[in-house]
N, C-alpha and C positions, 0 to 999 in steps of 0.2 A: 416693424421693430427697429431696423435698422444696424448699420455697421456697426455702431458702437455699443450696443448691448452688452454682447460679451465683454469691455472693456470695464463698463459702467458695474456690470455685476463683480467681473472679477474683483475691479477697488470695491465694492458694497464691504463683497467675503470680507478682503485683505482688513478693511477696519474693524467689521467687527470681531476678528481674529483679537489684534489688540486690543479692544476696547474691553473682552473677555480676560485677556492680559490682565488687566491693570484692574476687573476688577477681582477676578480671582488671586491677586498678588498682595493688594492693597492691606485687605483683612490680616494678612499674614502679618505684613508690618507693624499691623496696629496691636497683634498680638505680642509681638518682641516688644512693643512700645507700651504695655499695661504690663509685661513682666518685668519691665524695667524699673519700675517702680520700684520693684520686691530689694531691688541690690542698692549695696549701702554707696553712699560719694566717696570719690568721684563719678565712680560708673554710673552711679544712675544718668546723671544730670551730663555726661559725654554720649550714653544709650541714645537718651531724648533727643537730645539735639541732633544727635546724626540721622536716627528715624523721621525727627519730624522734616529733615531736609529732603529725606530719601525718600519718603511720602508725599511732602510734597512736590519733587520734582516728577514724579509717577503719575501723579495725580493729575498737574496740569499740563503736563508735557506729552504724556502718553494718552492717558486715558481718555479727559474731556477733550481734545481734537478727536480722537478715535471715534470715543459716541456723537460728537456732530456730523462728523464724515460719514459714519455709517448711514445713519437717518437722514443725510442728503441723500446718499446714493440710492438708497431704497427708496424714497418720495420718487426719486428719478427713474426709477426704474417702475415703480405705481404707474405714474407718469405718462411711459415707453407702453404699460402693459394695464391699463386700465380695467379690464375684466377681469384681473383677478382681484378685485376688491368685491365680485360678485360672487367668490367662491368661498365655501362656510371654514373651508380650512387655511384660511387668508384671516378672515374675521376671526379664529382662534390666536392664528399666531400674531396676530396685532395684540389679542388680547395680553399676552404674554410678552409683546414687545412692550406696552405698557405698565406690565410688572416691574421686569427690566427697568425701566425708566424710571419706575419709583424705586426701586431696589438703590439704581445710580446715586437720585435724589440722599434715600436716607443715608447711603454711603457718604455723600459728601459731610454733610451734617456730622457724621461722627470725624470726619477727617478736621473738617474744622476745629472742632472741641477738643480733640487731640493736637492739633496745632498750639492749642489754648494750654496743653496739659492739664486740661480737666476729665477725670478718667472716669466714665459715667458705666462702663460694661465690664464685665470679668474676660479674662482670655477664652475663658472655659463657650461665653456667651457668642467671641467672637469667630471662635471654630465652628460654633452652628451656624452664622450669620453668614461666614465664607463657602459654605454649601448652598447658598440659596441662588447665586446665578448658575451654579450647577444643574439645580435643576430648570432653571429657565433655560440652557443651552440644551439640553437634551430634548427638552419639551422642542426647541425653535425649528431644532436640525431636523429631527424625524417629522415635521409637519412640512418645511420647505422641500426634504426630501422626495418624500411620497406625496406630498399634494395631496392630503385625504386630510381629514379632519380625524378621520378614522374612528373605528369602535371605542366609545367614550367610556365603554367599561375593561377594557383591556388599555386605554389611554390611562385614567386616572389612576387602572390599579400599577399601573407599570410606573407613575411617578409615584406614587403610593411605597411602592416598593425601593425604588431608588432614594428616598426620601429616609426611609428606615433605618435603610443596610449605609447609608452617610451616618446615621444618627450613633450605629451599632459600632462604624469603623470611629467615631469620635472617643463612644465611650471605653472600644481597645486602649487606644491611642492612650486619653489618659488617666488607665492603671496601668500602663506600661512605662506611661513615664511617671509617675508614684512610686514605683519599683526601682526605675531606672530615672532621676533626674535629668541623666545627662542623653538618653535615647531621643 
């Protein structure tokens, strides 16, 4: 394996720490940035601009280095540790790292068109949207954790479940602020 494993892994974590960051943060922006919309000028057109700077400095500065550095370090570490590309709970969590990456993909895409000021989703849309690497970090963590692919029926109902009670804490969330604007 060698010396530098531990080094290789530790930067792997530390990226995709950020790259989690920026993309659990992003959604949020893009939310103040389709409520911006609702407020009359000047605010609106000072909102935009500063989100879409503050998105896109998130975006290229943090996030896309983060998910390349990540996906080196991990090839790297494939690489250092080739046999676990033989283990079924490897080929799960790739498959989910592939999620991930499309998840990434369509992220950008709406950053884009938001760059554009073209408001193609509701905030309401983007609060579901920003739970969805949520569950790909849970799914990633507890399969690199335990190394098990584990009981596929306690697997799926456990994001099943986590998937809901996101959906339940959304739909809290907004009649709480229906009631409350400003919460």
């Amino acid at each position: 394996m060698g010396e530098y494993y531990n080094y290789i892994k530790a930067l792997h974590l530390i990226f995709v720490i950020t790259w989690f960051a920026g993309l659990f943060y992003i959604p949020r922006l893009f939310i103040y940035h389709i409520e911006a919309q609702d407020k009359p000028n000047p605010a609106k057109d000072i909102l935009s601009d500063q989100l879409r700077l503050m998105t896109k400095r998130l975006w290229y500065i943090i996030t896309w280095p983060s998910a390349v550095l990540a996906t080196l370090f991990a090839i790297w570490l494939l690489v250092l540790i080739p046999g676990w590309l033989e283990q079924p709970w490897m080929h799960v969590k790739l498959l989910f790292v592939v999620l991930l990456i499309a998840y990434h993909f369509k992220t950008h895409q709406m950053f884009l068109q938001l760059q554009q000021n073209k408001i193609k989703y509701t905030s309401n849309f983007m609060r579901i949207w920003n739970e969805g690497a949520t569950v790909v970090l849970f799914a990633v963590t507890f399969l690199a954790i335990l190394k098990s692919a584990f009981n596929w029926v306690f697997g799926v109902a456990g994001i099943i479940i986590l998937g809901l009670l996101l959906m339940l804490g959304i739909k809290l969330y907004k009649r709480i602020r229906e009631k409350n604007p400003e919460a």
